[in-house]
C-alpha positions as a Markdown table, in Angstrom:
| # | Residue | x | y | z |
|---|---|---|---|---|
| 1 | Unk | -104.8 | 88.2 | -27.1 |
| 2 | Unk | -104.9 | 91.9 | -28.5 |
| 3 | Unk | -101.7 | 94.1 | -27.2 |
| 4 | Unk | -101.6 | 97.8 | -27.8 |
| 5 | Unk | -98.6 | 99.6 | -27.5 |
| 6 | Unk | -99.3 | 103.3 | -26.3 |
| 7 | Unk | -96.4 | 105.5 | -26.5 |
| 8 | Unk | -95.8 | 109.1 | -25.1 |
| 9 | Unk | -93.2 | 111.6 | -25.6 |
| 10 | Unk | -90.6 | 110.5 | -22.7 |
| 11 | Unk | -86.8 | 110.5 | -24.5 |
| 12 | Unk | -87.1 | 106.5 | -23.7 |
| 13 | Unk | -89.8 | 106.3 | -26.4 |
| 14 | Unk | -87.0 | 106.0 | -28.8 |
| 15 | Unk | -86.0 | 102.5 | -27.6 |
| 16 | Unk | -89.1 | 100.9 | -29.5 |
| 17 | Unk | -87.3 | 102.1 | -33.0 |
| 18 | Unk | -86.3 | 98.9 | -33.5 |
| 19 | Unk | -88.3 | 96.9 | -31.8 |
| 20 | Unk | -90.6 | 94.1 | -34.1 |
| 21 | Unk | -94.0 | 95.2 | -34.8 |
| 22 | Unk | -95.1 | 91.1 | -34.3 |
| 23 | Unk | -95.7 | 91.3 | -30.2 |
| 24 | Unk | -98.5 | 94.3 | -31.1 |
| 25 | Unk | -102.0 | 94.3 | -32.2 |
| 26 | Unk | -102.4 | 98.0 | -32.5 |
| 27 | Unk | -99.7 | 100.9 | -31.8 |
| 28 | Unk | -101.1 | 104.2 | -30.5 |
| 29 | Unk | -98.9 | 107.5 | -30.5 |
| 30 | Unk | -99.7 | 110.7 | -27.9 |
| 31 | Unk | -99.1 | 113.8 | -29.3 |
| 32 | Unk | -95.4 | 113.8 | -30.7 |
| 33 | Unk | -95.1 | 110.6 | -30.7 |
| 34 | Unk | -96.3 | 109.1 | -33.8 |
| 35 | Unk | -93.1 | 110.5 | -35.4 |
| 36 | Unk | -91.0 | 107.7 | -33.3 |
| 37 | Unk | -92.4 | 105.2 | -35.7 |
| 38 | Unk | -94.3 | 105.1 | -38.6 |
| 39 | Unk | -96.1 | 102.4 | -38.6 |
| 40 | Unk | -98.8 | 103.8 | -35.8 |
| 41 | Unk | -102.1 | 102.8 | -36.4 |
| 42 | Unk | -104.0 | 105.3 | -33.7 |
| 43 | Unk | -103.1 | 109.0 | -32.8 |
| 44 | Unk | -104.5 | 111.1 | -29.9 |
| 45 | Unk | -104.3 | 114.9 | -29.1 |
| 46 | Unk | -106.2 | 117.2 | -28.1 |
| 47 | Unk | -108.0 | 120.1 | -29.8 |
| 48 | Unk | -105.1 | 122.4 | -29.3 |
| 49 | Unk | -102.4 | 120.2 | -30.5 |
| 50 | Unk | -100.4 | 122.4 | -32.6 |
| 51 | Unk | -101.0 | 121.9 | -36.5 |
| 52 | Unk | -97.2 | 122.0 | -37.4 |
| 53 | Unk | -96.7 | 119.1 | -35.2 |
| 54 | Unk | -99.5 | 116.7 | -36.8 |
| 55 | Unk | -98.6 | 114.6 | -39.4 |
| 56 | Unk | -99.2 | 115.6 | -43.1 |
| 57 | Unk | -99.6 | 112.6 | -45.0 |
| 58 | Unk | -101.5 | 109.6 | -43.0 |
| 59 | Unk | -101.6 | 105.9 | -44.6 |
| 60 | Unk | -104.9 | 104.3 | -45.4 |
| 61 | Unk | -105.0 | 102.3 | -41.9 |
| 62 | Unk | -103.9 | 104.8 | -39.7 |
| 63 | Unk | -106.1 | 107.9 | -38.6 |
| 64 | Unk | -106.3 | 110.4 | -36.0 |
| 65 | Unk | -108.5 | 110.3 | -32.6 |
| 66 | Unk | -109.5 | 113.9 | -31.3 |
| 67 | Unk | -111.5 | 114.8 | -28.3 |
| 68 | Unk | -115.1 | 114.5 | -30.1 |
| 69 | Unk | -114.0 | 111.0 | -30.3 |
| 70 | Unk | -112.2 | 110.1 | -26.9 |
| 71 | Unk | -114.4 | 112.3 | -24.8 |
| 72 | Unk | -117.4 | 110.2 | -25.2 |
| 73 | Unk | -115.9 | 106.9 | -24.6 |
| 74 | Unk | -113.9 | 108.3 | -22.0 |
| 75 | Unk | -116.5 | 108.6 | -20.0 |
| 76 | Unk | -118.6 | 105.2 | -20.4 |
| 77 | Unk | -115.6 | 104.2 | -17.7 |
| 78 | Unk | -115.4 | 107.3 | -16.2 |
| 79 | Unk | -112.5 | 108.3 | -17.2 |
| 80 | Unk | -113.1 | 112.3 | -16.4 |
| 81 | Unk | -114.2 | 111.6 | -12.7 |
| 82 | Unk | -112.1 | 114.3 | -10.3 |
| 83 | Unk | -108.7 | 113.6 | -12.6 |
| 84 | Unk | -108.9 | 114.5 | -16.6 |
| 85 | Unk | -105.0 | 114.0 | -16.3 |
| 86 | Unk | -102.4 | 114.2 | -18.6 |
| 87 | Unk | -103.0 | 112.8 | -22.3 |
| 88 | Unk | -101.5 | 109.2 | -21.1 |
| 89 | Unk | -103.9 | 108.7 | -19.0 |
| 90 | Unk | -107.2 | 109.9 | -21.8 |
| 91 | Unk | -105.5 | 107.7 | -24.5 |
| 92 | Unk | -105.2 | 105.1 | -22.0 |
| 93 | Unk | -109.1 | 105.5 | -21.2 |
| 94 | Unk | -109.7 | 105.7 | -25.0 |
| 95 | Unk | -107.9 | 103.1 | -25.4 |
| 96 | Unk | -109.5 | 100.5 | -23.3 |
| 97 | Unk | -113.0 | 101.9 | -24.2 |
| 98 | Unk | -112.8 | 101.7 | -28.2 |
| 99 | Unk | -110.4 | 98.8 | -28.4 |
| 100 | Unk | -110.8 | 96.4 | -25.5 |
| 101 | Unk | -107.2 | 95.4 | -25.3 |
| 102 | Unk | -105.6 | 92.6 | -22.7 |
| 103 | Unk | -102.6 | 94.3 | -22.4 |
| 104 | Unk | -102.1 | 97.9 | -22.8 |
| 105 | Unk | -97.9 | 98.4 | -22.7 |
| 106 | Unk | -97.1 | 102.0 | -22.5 |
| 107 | Unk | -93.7 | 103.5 | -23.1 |
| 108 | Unk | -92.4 | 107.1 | -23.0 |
| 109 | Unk | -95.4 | 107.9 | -20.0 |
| 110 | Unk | -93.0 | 108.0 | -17.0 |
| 111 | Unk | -93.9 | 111.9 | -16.1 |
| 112 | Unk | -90.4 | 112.4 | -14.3 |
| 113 | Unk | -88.9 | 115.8 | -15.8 |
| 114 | Unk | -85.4 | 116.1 | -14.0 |
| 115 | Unk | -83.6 | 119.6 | -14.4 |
| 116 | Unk | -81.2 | 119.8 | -17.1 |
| 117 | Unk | -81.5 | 116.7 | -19.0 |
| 118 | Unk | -83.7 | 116.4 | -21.9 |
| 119 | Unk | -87.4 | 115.8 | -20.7 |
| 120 | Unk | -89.1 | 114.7 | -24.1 |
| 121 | Unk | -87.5 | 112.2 | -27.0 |
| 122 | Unk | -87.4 | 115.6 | -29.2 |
| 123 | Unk | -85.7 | 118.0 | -26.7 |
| 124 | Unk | -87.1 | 119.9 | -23.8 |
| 125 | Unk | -90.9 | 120.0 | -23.9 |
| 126 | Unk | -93.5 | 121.8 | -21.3 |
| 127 | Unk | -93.7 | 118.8 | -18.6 |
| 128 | Unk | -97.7 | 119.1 | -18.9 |
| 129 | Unk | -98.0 | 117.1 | -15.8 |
| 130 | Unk | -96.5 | 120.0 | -13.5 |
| 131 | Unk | -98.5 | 122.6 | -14.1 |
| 132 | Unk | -100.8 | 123.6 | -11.6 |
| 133 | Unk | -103.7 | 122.0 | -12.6 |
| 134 | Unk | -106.3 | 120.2 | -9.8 |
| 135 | Unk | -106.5 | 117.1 | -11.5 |
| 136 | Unk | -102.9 | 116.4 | -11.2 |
| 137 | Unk | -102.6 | 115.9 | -7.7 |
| 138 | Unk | -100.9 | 112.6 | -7.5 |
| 139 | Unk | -99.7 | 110.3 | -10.4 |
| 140 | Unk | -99.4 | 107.5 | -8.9 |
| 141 | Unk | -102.9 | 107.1 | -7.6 |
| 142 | Unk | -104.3 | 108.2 | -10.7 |
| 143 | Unk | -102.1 | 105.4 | -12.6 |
| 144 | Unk | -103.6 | 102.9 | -9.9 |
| 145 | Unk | -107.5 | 104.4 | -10.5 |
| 146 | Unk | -106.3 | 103.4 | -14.4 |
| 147 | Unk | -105.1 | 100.2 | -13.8 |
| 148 | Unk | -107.9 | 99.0 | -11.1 |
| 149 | Unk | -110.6 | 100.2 | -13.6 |
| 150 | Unk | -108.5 | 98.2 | -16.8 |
| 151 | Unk | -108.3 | 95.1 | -14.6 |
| 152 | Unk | -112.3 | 94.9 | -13.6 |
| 153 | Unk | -112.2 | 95.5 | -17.7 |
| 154 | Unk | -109.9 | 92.2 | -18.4 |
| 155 | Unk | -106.6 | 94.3 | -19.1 |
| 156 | Unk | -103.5 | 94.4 | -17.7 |
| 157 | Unk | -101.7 | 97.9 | -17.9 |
| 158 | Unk | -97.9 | 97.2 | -17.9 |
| 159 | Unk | -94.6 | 100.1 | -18.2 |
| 160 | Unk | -92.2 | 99.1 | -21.2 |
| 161 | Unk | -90.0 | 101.6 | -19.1 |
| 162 | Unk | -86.9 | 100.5 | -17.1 |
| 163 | Unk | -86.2 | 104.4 | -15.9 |
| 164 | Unk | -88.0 | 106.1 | -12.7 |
| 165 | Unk | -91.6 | 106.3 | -13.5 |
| 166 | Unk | -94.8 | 107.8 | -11.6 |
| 167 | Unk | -96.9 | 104.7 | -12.9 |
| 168 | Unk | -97.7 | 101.9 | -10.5 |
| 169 | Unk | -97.9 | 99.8 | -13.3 |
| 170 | Unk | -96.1 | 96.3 | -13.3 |
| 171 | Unk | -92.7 | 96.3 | -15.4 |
| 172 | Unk | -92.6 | 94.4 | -18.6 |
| 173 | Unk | -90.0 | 93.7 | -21.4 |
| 174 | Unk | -91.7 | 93.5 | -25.2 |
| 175 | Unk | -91.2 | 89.4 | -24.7 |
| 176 | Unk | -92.8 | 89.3 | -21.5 |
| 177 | Unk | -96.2 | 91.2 | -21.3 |
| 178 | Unk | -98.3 | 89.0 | -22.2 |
| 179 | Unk | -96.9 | 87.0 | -18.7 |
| 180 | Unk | -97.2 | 90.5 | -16.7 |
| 181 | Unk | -100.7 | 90.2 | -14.3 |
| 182 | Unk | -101.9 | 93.1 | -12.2 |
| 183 | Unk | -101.0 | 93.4 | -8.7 |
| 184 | Unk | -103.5 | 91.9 | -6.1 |
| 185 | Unk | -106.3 | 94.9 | -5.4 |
| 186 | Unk | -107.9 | 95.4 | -2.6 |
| 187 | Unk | -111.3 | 95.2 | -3.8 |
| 188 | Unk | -113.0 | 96.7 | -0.3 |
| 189 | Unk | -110.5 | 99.5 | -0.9 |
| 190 | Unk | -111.4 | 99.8 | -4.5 |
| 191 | Unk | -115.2 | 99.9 | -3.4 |
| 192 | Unk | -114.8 | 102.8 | -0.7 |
| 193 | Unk | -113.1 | 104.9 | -3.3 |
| 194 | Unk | -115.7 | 104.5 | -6.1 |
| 195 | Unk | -118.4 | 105.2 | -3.3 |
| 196 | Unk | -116.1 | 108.2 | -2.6 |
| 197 | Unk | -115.7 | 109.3 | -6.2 |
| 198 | Unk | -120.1 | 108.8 | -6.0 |
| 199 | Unk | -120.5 | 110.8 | -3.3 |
| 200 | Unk | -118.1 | 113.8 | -4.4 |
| 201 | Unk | -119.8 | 113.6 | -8.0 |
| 202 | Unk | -116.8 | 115.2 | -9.6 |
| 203 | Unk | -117.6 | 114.0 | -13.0 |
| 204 | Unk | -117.8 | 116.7 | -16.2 |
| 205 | Unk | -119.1 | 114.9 | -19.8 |
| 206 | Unk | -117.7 | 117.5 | -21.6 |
| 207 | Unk | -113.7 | 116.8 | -20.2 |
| 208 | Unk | -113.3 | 120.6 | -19.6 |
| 209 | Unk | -112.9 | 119.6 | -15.7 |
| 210 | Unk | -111.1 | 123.0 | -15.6 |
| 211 | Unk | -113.9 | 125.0 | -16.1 |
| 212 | Unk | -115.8 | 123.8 | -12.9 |
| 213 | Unk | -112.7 | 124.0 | -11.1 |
| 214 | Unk | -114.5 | 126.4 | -8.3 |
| 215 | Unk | -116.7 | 123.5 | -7.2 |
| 216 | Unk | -113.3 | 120.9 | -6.2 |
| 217 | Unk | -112.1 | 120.6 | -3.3 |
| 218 | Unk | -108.6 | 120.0 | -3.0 |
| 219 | Unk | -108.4 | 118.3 | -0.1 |
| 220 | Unk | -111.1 | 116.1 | -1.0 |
| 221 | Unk | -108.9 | 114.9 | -4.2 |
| 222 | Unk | -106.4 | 114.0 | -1.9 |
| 223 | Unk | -107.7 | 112.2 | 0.0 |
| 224 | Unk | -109.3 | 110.1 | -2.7 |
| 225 | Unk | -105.9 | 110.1 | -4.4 |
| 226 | Unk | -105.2 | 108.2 | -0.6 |
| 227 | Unk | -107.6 | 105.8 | -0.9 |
| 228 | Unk | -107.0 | 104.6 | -4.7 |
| 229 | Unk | -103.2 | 104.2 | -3.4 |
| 230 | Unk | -104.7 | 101.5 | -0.5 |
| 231 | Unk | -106.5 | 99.4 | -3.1 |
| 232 | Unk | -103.2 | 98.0 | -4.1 |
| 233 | Unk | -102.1 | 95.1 | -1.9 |
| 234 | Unk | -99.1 | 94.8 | -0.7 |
| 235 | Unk | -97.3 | 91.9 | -3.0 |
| 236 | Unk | -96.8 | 88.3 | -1.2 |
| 237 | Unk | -93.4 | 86.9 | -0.4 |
């Protein structure tokens, strides 16, 4: 079973210091990240990551992904339809396109910036997911679109977190994801919003979503955002 571990830049990425490398297959890093750990194998950022904040010196199996790369495998799952997103959920895309991972076990993505306390491991960062941007209308559904679309692909997206989160995804500890399963989907639910995502045709190849921007409609991302949040079912007791 290959596990990646993805990490972001939440101040609880700092709990994997010390964590074996032995329940991972592959460690990706977003952005800051890589300097949690150095033995990453994968790092992601965009084109205008900030040159002072890339590593200097890379080892021989560890190299970096940019947007030439994740762009085009982004999209043979669609990963730019109505929702580009915040760089967990492209390296997550990436991710499952290039490697083909059963688990993907993300730490440091939670997206919850509360008001004076630190809101990235290295300090105070911008909380990218706030800005007013039309692809970040809900979290949560777009972390459900992720994991629906990783569970049709034979992966199970679990959160190494234990704080608030704006993933759906199931909870996991390092010596329990490869136990974790999805949650039961809705799969008529999952249908009505891919014929939804169809009939909008809100889908840009190039990832530059916010150049189009004039032909969304915010309403009708909502209310796609609303269906993606019914295809979960609601757990048996």
């Amino acid at each position: 079973m290959s596990v990646v571990l993805m990490l972001g830049s939440g101040p609880n990425v700092v709990n994997c210091r010390d964590w074996p490398r032995d329940p991972f297959d592959r460690i990706v890093a977003i952005n800051n990240a890589w300097a949690v750990r150095p033995d990453w194998d994968d790092l992601i950022f965009p084109d205008d990551f900030a040159r002072e904040r890339q590593p200097v010196d890379l080892c021989p199996n560890q190299r970096i992904v940019r947007a030439a790369d994740y762009v085009p495998l982004q999209n043979t799952l669609g990963g730019f339809v109505y929702a580009g997103g915040t760089m967990a959920f492209t390296a997550s895309y990436w991710t499952l396109a290039a490697l083909r991972p059963k688990v993907i076990a993300v730490l440091g993505c939670d997206m919850v910036y509360p008001e004076g306390r630190e809101t990235h491991f290295y300090g105070t960062g911008i909380a990218d997911p706030l800005r007013n941007d039309i692809s970040l209308r809900s979290l949560e559904a777009k972390s459900v679109r992720l994991m629906v679309i990783a569970a049709k692909q034979g992966c199970t997206m679990v959160n190494l977190s234990q704080d608030e989160s704006r993933l759906l995804f199931p909870r996991a500890t390092p010596q329990t994801i490869t136990e974790v399963k999805p949650p039961p989907f809705d799969m008529a639910a999952v249908s009505t919003a891919l014929a939804e995502e169809e009939r909008l045709g809100y889908y840009v190849p190039s990832g530059k979503y916010w150049k189009e921007e004039n032909r969304f409609d915010i309403s009708a991302i909502d209310t796609l955002d609303q269906l993606w949040l019914k295809s979960i079912r609601p757990a048996e007791t």
